[in-house]
Backbone as XML, in Angstrom:
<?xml version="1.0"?>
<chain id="A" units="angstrom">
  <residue number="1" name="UNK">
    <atom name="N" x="0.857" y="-1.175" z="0.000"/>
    <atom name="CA" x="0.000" y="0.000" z="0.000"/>
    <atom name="C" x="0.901" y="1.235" z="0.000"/>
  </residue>
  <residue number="2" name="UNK">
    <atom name="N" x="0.764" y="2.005" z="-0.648"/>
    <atom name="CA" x="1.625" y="3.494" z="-1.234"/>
    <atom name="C" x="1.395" y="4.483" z="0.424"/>
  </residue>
  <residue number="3" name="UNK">
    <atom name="N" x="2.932" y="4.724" z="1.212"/>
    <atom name="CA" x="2.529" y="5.778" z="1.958"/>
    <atom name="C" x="2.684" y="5.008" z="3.525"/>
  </residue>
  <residue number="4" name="UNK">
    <atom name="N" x="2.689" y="3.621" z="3.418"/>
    <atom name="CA" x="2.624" y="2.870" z="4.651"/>
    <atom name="C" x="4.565" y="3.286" z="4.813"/>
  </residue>
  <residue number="5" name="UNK">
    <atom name="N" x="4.570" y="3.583" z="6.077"/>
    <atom name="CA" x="5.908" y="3.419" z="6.128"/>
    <atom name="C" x="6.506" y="2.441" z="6.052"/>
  </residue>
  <residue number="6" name="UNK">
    <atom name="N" x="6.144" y="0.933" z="6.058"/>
    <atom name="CA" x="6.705" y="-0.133" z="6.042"/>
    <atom name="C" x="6.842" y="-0.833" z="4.478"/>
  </residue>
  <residue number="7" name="UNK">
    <atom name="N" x="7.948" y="-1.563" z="4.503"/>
    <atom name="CA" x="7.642" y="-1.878" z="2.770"/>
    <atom name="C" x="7.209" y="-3.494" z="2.617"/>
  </residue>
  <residue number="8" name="UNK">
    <atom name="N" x="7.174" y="-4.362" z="1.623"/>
    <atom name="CA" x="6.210" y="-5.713" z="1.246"/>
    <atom name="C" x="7.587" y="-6.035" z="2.032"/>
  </residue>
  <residue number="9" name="UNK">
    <atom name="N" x="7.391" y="-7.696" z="1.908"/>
    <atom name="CA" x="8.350" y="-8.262" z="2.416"/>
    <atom name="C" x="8.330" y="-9.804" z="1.014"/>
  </residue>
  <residue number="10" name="UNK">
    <atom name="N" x="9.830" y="-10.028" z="0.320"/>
    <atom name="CA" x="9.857" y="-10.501" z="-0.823"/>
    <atom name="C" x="10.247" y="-12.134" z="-0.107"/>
  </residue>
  <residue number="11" name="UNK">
    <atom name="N" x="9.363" y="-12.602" z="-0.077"/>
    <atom name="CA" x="9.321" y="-14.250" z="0.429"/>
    <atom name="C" x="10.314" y="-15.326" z="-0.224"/>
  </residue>
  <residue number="12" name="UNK">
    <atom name="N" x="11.652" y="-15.317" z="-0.176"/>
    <atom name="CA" x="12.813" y="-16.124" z="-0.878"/>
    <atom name="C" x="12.656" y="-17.206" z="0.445"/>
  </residue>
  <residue number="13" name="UNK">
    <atom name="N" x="13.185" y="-18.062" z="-0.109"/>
    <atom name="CA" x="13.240" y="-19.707" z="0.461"/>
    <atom name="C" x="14.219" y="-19.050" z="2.034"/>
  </residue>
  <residue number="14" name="UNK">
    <atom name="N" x="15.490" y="-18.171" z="1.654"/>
    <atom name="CA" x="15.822" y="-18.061" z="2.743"/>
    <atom name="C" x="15.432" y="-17.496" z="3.850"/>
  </residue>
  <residue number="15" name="UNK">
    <atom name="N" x="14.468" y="-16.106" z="3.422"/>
    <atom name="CA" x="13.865" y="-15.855" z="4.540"/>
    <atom name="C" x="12.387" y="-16.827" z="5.483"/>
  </residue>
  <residue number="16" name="UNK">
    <atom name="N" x="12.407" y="-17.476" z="4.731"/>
    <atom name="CA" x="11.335" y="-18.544" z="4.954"/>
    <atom name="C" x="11.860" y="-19.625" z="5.724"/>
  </residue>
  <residue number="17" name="UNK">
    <atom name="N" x="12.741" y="-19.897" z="5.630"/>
    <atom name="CA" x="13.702" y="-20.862" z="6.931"/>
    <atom name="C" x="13.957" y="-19.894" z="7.388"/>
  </residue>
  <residue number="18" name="UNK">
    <atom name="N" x="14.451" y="-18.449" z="7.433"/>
    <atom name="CA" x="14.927" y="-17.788" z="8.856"/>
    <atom name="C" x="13.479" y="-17.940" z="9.829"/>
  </residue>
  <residue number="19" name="UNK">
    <atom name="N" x="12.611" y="-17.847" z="9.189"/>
    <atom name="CA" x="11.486" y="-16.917" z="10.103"/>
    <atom name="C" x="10.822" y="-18.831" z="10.286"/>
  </residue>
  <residue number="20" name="UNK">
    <atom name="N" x="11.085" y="-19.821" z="9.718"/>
    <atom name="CA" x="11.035" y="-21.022" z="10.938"/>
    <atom name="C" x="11.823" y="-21.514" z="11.742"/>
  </residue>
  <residue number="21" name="UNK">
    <atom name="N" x="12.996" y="-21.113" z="11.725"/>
    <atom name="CA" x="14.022" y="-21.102" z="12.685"/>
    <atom name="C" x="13.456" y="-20.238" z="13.438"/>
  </residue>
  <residue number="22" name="UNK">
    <atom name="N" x="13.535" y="-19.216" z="13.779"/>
    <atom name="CA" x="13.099" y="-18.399" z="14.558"/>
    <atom name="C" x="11.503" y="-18.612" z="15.339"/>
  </residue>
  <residue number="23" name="UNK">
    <atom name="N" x="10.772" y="-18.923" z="14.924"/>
    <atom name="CA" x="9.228" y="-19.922" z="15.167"/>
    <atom name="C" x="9.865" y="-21.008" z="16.298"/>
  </residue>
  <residue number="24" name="UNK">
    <atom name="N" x="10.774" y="-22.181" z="15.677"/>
    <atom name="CA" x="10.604" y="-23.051" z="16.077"/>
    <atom name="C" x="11.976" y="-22.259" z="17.530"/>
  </residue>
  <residue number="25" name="UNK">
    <atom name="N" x="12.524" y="-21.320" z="17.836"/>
    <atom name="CA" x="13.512" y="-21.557" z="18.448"/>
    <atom name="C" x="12.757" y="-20.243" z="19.686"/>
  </residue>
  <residue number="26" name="UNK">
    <atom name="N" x="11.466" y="-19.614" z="19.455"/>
    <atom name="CA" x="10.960" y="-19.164" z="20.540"/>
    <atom name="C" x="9.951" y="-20.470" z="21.065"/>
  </residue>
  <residue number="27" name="UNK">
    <atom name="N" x="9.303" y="-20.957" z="20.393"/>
    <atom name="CA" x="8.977" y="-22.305" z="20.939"/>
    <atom name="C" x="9.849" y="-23.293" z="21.679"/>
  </residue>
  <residue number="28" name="UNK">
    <atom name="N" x="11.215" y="-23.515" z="21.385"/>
    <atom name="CA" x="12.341" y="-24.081" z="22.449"/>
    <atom name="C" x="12.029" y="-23.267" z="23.373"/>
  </residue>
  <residue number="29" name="UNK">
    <atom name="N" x="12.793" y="-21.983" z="23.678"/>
    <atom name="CA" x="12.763" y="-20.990" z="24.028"/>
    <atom name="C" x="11.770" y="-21.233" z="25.575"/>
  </residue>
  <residue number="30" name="UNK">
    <atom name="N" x="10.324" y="-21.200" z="25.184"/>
    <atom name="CA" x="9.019" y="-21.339" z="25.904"/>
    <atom name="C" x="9.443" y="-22.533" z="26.531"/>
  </residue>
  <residue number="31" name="UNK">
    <atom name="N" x="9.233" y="-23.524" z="26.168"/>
    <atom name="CA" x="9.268" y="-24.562" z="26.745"/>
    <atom name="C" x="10.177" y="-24.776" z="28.037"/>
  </residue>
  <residue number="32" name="UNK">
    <atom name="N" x="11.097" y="-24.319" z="27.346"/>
    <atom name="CA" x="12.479" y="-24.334" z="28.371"/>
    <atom name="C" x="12.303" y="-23.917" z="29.395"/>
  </residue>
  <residue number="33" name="UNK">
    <atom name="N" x="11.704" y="-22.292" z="29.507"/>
    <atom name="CA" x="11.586" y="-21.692" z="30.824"/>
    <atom name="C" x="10.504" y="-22.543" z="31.015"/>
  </residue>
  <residue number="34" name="UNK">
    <atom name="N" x="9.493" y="-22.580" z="30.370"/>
    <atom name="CA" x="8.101" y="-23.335" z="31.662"/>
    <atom name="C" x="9.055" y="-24.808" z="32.403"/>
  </residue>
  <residue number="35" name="UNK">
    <atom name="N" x="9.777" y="-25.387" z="31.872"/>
    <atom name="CA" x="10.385" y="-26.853" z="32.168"/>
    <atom name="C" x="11.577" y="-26.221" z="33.470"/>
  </residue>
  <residue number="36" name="UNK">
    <atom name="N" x="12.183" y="-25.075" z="32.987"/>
    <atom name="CA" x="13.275" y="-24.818" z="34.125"/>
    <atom name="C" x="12.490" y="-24.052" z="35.142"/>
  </residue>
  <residue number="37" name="UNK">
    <atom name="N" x="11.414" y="-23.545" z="35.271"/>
    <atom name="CA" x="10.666" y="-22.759" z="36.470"/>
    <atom name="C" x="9.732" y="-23.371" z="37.312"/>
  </residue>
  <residue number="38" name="UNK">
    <atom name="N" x="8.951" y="-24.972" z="36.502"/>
    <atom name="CA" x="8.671" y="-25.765" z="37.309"/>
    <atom name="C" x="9.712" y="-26.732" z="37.948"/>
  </residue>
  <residue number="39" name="UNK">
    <atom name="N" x="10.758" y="-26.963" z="37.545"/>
    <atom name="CA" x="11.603" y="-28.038" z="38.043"/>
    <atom name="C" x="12.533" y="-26.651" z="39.764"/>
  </residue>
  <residue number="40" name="UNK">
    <atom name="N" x="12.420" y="-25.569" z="39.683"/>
    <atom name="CA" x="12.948" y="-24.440" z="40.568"/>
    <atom name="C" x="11.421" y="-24.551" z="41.602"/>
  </residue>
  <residue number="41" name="UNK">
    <atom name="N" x="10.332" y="-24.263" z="40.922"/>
    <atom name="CA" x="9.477" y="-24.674" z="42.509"/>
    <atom name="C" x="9.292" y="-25.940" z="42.998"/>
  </residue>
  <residue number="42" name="UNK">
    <atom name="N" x="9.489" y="-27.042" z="41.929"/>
    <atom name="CA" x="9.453" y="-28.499" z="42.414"/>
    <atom name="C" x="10.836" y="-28.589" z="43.643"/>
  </residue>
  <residue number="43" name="UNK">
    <atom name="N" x="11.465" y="-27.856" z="43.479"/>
    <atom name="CA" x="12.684" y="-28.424" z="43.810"/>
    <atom name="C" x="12.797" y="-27.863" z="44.973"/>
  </residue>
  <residue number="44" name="UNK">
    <atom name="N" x="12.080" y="-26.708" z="45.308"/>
    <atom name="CA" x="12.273" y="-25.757" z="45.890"/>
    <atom name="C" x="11.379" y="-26.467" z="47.445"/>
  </residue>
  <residue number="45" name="UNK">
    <atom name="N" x="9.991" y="-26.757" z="46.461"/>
    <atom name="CA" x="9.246" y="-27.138" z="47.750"/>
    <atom name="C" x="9.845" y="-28.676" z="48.301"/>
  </residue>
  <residue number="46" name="UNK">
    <atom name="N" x="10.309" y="-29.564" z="47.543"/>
    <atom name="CA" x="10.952" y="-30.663" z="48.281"/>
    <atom name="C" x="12.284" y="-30.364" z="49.044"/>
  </residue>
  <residue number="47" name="UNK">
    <atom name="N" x="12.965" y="-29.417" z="48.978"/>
    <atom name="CA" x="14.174" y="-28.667" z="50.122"/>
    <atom name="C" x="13.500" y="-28.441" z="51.625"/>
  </residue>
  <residue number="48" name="UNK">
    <atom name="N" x="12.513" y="-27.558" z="50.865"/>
    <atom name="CA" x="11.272" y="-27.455" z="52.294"/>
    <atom name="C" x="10.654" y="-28.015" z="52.875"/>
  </residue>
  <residue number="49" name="UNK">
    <atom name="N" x="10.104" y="-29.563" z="52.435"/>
    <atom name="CA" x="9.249" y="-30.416" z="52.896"/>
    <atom name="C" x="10.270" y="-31.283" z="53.716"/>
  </residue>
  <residue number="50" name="UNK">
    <atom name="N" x="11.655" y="-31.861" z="53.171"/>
    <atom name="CA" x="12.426" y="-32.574" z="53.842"/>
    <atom name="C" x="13.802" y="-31.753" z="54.683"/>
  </residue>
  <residue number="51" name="UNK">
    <atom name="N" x="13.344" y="-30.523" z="54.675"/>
    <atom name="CA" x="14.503" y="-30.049" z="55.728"/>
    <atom name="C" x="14.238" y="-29.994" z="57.496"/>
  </residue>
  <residue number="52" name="UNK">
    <atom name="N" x="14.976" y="-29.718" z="58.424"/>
    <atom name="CA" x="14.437" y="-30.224" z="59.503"/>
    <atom name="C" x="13.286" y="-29.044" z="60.237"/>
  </residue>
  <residue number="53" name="UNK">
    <atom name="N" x="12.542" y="-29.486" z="60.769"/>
    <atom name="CA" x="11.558" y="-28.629" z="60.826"/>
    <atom name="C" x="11.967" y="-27.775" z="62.126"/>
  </residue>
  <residue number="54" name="UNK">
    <atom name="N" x="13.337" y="-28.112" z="63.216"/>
    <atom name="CA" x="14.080" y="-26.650" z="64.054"/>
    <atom name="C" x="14.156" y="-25.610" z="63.214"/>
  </residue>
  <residue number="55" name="UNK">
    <atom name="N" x="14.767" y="-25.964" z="62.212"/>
    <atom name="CA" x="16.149" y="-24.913" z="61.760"/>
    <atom name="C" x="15.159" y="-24.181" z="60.254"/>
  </residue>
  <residue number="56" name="UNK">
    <atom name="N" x="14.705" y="-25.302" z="59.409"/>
    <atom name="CA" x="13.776" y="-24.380" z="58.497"/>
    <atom name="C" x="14.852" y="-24.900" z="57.314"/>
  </residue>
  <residue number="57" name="UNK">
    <atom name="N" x="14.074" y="-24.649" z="55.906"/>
    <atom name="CA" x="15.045" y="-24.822" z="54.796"/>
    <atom name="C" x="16.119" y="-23.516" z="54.675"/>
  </residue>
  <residue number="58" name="UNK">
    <atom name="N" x="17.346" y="-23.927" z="54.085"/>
    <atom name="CA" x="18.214" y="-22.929" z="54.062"/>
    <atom name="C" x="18.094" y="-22.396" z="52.444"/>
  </residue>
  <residue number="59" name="UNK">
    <atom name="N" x="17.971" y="-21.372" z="52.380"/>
    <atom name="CA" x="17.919" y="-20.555" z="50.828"/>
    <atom name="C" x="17.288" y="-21.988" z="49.500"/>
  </residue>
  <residue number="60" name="UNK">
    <atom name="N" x="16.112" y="-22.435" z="49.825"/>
    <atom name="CA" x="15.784" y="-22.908" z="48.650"/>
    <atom name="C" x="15.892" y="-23.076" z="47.606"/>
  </residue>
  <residue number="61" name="UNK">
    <atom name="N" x="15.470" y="-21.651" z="47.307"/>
    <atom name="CA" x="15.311" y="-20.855" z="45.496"/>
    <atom name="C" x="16.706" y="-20.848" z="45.116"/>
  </residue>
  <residue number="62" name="UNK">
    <atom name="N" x="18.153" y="-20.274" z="45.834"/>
    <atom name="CA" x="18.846" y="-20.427" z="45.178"/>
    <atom name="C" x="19.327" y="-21.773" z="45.028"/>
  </residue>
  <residue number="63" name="UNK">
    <atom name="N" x="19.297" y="-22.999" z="46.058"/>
    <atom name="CA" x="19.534" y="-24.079" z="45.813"/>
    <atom name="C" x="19.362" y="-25.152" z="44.463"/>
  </residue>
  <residue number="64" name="UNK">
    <atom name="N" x="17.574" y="-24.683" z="44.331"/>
    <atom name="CA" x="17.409" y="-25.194" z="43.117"/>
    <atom name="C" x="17.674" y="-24.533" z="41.929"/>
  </residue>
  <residue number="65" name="UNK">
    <atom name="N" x="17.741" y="-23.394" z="42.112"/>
    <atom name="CA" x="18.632" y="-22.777" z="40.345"/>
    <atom name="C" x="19.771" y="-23.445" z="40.549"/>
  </residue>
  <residue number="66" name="UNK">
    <atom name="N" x="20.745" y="-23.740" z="41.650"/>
    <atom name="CA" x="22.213" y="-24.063" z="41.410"/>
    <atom name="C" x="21.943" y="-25.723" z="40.820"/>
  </residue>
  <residue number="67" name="UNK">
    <atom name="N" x="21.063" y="-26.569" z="41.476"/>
    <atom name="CA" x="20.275" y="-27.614" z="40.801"/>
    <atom name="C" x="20.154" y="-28.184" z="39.428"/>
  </residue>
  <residue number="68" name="UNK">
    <atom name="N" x="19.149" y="-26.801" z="38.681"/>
    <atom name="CA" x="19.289" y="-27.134" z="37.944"/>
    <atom name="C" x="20.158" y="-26.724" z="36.967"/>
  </residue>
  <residue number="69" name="UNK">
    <atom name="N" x="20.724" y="-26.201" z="37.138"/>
    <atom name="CA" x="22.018" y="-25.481" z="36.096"/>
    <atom name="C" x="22.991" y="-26.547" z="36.212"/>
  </residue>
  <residue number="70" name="UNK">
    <atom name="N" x="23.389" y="-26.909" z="37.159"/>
    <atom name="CA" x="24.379" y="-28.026" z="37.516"/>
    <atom name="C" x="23.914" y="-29.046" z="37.206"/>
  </residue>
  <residue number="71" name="UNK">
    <atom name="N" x="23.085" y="-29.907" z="37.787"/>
    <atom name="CA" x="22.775" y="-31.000" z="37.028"/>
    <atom name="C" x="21.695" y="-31.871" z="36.645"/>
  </residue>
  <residue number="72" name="UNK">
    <atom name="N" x="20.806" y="-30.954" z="36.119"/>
    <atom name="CA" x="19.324" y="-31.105" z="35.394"/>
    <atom name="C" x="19.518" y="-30.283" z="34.276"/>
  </residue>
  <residue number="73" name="UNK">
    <atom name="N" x="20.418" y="-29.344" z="33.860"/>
    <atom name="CA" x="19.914" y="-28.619" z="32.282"/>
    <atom name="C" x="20.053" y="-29.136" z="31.288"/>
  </residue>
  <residue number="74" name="UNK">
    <atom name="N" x="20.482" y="-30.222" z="31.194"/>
    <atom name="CA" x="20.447" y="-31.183" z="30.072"/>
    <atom name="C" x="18.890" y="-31.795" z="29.586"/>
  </residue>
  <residue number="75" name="UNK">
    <atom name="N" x="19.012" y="-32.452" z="30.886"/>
    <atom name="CA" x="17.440" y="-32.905" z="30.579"/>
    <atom name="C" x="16.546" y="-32.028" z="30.610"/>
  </residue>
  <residue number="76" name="UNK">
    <atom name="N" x="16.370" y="-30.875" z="31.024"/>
    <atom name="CA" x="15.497" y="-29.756" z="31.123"/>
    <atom name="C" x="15.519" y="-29.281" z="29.129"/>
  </residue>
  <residue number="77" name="UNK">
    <atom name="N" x="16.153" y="-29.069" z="28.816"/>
    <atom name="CA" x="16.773" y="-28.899" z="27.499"/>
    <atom name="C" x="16.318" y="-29.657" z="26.280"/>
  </residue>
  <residue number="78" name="UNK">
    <atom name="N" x="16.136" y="-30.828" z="26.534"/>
    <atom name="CA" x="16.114" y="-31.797" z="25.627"/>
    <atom name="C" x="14.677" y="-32.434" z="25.834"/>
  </residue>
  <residue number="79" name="UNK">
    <atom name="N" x="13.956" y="-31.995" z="26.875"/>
    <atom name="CA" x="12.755" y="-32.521" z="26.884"/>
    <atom name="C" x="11.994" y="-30.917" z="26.517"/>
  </residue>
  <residue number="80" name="UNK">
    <atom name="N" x="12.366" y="-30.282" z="26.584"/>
    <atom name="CA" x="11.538" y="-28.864" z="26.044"/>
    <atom name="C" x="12.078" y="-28.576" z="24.568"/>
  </residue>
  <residue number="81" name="UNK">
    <atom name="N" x="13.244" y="-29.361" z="23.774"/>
    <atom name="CA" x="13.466" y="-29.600" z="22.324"/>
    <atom name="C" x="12.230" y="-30.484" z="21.841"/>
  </residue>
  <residue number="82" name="UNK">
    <atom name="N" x="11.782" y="-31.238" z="22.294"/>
    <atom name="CA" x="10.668" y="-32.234" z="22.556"/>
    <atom name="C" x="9.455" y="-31.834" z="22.012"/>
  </residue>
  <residue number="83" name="UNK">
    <atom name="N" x="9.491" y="-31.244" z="23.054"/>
    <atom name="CA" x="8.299" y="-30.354" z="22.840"/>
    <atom name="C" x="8.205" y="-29.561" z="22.038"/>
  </residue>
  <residue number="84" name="UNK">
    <atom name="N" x="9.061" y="-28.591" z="21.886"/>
    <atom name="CA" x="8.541" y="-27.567" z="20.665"/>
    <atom name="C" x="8.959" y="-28.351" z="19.313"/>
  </residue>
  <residue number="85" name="UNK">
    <atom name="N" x="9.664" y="-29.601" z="19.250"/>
    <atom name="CA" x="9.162" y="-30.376" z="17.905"/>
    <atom name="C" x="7.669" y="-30.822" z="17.537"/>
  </residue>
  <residue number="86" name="UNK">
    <atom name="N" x="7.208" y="-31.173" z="19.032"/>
    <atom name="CA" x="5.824" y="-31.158" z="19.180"/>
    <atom name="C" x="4.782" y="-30.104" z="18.343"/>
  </residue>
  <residue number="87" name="UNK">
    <atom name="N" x="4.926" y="-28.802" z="18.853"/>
    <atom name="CA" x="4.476" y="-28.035" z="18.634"/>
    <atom name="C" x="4.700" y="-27.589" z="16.996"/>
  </residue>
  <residue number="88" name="UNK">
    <atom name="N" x="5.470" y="-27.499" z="16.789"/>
    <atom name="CA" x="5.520" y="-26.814" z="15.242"/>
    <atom name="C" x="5.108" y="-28.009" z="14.502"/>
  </residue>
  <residue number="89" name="UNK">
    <atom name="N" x="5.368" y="-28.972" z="14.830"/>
    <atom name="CA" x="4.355" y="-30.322" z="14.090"/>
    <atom name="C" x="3.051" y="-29.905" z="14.081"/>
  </residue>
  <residue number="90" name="UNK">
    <atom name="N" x="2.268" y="-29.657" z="15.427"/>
    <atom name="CA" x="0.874" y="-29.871" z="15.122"/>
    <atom name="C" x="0.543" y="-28.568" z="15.142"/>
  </residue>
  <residue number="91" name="UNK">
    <atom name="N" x="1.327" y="-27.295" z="15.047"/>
    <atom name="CA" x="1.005" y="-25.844" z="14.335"/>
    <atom name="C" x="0.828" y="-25.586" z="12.726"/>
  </residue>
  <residue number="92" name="UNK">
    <atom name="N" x="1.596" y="-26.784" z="12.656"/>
    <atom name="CA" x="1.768" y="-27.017" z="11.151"/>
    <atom name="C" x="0.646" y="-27.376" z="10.626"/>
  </residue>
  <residue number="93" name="UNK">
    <atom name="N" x="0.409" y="-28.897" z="11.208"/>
    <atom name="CA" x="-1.068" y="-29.688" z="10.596"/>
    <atom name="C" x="-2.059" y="-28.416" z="10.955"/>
  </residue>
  <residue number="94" name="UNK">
    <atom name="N" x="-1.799" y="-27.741" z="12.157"/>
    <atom name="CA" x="-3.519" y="-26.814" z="12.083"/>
    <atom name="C" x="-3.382" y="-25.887" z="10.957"/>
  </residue>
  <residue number="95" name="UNK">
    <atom name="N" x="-2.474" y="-25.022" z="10.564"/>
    <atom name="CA" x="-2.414" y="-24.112" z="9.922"/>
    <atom name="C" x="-3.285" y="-24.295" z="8.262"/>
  </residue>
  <residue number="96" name="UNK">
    <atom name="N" x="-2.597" y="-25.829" z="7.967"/>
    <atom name="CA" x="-3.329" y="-26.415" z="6.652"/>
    <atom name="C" x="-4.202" y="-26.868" z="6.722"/>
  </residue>
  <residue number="97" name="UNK">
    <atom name="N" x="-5.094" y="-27.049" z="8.053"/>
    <atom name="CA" x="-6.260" y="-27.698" z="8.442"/>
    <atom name="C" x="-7.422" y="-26.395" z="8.073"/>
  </residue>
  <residue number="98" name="UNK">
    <atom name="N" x="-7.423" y="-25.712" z="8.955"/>
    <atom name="CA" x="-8.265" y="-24.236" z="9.124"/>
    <atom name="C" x="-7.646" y="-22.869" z="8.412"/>
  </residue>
  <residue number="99" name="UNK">
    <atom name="N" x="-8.973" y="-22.895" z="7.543"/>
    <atom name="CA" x="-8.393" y="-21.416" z="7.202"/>
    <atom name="C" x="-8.406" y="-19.935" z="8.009"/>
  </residue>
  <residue number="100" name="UNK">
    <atom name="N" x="-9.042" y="-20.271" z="9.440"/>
    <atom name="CA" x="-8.834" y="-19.020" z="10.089"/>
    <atom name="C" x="-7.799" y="-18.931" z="10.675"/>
  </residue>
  <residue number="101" name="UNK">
    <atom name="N" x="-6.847" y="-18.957" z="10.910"/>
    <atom name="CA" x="-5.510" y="-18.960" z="11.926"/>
    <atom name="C" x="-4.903" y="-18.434" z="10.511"/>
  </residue>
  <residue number="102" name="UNK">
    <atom name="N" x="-4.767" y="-16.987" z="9.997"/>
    <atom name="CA" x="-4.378" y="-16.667" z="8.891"/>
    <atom name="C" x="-2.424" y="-16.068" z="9.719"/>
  </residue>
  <residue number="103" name="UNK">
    <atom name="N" x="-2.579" y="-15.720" z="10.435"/>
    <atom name="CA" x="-1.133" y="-15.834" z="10.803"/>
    <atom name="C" x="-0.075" y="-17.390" z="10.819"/>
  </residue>
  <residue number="104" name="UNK">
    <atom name="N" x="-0.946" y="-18.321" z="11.158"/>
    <atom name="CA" x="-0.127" y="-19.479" z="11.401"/>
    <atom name="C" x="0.001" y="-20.004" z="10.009"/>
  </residue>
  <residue number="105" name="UNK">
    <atom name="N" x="-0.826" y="-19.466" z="9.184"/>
    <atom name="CA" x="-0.897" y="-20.211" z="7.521"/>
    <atom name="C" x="0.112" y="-19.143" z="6.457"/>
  </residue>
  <residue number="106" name="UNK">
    <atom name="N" x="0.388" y="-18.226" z="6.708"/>
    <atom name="CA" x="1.293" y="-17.290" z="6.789"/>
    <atom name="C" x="2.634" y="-17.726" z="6.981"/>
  </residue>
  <residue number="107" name="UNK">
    <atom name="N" x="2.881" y="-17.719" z="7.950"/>
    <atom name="CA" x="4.221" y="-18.265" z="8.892"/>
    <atom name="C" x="4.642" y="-19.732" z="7.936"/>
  </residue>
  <residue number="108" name="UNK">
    <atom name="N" x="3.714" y="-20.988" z="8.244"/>
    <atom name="CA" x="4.039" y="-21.967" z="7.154"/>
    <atom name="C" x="3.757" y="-22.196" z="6.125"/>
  </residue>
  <residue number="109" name="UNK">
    <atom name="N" x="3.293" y="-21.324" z="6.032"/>
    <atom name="CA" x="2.958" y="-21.639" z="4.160"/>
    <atom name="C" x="3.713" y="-21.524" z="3.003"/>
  </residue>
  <residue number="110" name="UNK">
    <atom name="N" x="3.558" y="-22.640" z="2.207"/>
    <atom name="CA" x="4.638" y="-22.734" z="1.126"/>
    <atom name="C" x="4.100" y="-21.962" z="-0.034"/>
  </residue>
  <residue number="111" name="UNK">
    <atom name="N" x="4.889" y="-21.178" z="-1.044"/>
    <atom name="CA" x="3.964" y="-20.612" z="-1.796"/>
    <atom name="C" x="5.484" y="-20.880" z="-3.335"/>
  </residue>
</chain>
């Protein structure tokens, strides 16, 4: 449209893998934190449940970030790769399924 400050955008194969790379790597992305922020209160409240009930748990929260950084981010990692393979799979099938999700048919669509 003449006057929009923004200009078309020319759809080459490469920008079309950038912008699913980028799809699929805020979807890692997501996953990851929801997988590393439940495994920080999981972890957090079992410090608390089994510490002695004189003295009280000692610094939890940082316990379980040191946790999982040390030695859960692997698996934290690789099960939220998981998942967002998950996801762009069946973002995919919806997109070609329904024609209203005109952003998601957009995003994958081959043209």
């Amino acid at each position: 449209v003449d006057g929009w400050p923004i200009g078309k955008i020319k759809w080459t194969n490469a920008i079309r893998y950038m912008n699913y790379y980028h799809v699929f790597g805020f979807l890692w992305y997501n996953a990851l934190f929801m997988a590393f922020s439940q495994f920080v209160l999981a972890s957090a409240c079992g410090i608390w449940y089994f510490s002695d009930k004189d003295q009280g748990a000692h610094k939890p929260i940082r316990t379980s970030i040191y946790r999982a950084f040390r030695f859960h981010f692997g698996s934290l990692a690789f099960g939220s790769f998981i998942i967002a393979v998950k996801s762009v799979s069946y973002t995919h099938l919806r997109a070609h399924e329904t024609p209203e999700h005109l952003v998601c048919r957009l995003l994958l669509e081959k043209k």
